[in-house]
N, C-alpha and C positions, 0 to 999 in steps of 0.2 A: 504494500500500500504506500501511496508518493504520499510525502508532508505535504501540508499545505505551506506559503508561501511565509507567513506570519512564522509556521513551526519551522520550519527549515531555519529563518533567519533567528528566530530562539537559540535552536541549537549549537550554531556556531555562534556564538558570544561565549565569554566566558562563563556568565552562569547557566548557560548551557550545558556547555560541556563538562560542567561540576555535575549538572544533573544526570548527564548520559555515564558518565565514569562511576558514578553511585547506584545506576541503575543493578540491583540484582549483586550489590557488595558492599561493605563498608570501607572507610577511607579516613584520615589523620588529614588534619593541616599539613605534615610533609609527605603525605603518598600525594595529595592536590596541587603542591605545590611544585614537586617534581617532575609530575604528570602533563601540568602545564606550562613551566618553565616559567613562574611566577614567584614572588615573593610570598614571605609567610603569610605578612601585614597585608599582601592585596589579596592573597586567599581567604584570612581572615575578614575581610570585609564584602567578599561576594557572598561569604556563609552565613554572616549576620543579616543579609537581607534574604538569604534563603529562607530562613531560620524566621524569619518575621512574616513570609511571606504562605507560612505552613508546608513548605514545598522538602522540606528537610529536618531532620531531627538528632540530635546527640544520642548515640547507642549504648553509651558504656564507654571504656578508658581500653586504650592498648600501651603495653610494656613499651618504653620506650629508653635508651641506654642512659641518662639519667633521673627523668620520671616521666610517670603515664603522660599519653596522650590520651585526647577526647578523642572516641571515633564517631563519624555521621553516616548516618541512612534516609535515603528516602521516606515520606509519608508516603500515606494511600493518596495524597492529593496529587505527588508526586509521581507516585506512578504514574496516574490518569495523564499526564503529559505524553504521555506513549501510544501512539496511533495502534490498535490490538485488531487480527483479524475479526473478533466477535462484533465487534462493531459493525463492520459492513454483513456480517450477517446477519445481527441481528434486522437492519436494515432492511433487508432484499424480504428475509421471513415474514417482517410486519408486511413489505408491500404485496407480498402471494397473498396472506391472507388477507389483506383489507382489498385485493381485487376481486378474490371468489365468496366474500361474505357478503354479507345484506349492510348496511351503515347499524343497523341496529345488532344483526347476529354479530358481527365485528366488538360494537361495544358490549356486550354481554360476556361473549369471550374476553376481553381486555378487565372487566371486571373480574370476571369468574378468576383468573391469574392472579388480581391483587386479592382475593378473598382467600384462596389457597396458599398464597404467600403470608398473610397474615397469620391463618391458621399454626401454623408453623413456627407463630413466634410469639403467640398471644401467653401471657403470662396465668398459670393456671391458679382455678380458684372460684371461688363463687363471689365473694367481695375483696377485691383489686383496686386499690383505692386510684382515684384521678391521676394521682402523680405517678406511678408503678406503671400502669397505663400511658403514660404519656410518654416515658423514659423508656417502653419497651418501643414504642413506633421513634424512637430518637434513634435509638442502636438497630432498629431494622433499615430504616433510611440512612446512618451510618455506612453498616454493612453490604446496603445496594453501591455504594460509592459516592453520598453525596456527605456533606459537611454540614449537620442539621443546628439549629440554634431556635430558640423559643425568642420570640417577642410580644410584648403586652402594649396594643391602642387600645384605651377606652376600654370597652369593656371584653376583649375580643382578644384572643391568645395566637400567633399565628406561629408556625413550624415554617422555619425558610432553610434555605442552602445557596450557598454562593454557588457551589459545582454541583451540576444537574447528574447523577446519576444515569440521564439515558439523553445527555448532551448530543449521542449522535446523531438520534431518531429522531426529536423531537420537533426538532425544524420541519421536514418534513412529516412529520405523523403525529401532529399536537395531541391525536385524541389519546397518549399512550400518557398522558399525566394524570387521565382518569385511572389506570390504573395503579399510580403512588399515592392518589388520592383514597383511592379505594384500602391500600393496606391503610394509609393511615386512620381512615376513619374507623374499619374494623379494632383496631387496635385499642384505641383510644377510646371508641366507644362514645362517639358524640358526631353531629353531622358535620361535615369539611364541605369549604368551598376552596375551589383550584383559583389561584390567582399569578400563576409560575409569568414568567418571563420568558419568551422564546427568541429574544434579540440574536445577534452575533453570538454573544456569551452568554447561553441559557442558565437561568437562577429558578429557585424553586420558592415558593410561599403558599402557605397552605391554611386557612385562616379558619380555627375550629370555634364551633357556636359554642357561648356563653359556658364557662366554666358549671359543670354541675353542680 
């Protein structure tokens, strides 16, 4: 799969290439800085805006011949900067079946997925208080790949993500936020309105009715 234009010119910059040399290892200020043919002090300062940027994380300390070094790894946000075949799959798959489905059989099945997805992660119990509920559709939308966070307007709690979870699709096939809608409402156990962004840089917002 070709980068796009934007990802290609990512790449080659330096914090780039800190990101592609981390992909699938970890790495010291001097393996980066070696790797690069850079200084400590300018490595150090492409990682402090990695590091602020969620794109990278400190793993632990490696031996070093007078004392430890920090070592870094990618986040899961990090990953997501990696163009993966599942993506243009999933793609092609949503367009077979939103051609041979009805608009309605389509979204029934787009729910039915986020309802058996939910299932899968609903926290058991017969009384699950609000917040148990709410913190298990945090770690399922987590888990799908997006970067979830609570926000409170007035009277009204909304579940957002800066990075869309199914960022590839969605452009093309908006109707597939009904189904992150759909786990999260199961989940949560209260009704959800979809309010995502589908710009350039798809974001997510999920805006659940009134606090029970």
């Amino acid at each position: 799969m070709k980068l796009g234009k934007l990802s290609k010119r990512f790449f080659e910059s330096t914090r780039g290439r800190i990101i592609a040399y981390l992909r699938g290892s970890q790495a010291t200020v001097n393996d980066l800085a070696e790797h690069l043919e850079l200084t400590d002090n300018a490595v150090r300062a492409q990682l402090l805006t990695l590091e602020r940027d969620g794109l990278i994380q400190q793993s632990g300390f490696r031996k070093g011949s007078r004392k430890p070094h920090f070592a870094y790894e990618l986040t899961s946000e990090g990953e997501h900067l990696f163009p993966k075949a599942y993506d243009a799959l999933l793609n092609q798959f949503i367009s077979v079946f939103k051609d041979r489905l009805s608009p309605k059989a389509f979204k029934e099945a787009l729910q039915a997925v986020g309802e058996a997805l939910a299932a899968e992660q609903k926290v058991p119990g017969r009384k699950v208080s609000f917040e148990r509920r709410l913190q298990s559709a945090l770690r399922t939308l987590e888990a799908l790949g997006g970067s979830p966070r609570t926000e409170r307007h007035d009277k009204h709690l909304s579940i957002t993500s800066k990075s869309c979870p199914l960022a590839a699709v969605v452009a093309e096939h908006p109707e597939t936020c009904e189904m992150v809608q759909r786990v999260i409402s199961e989940l949560v156990d209260v009704d959800v309105s979809e309010k995502c962004d589908r710009s350039a840089t798809p974001s997510c917002r999920f805006v659940l009715s009134e606090q029970p």
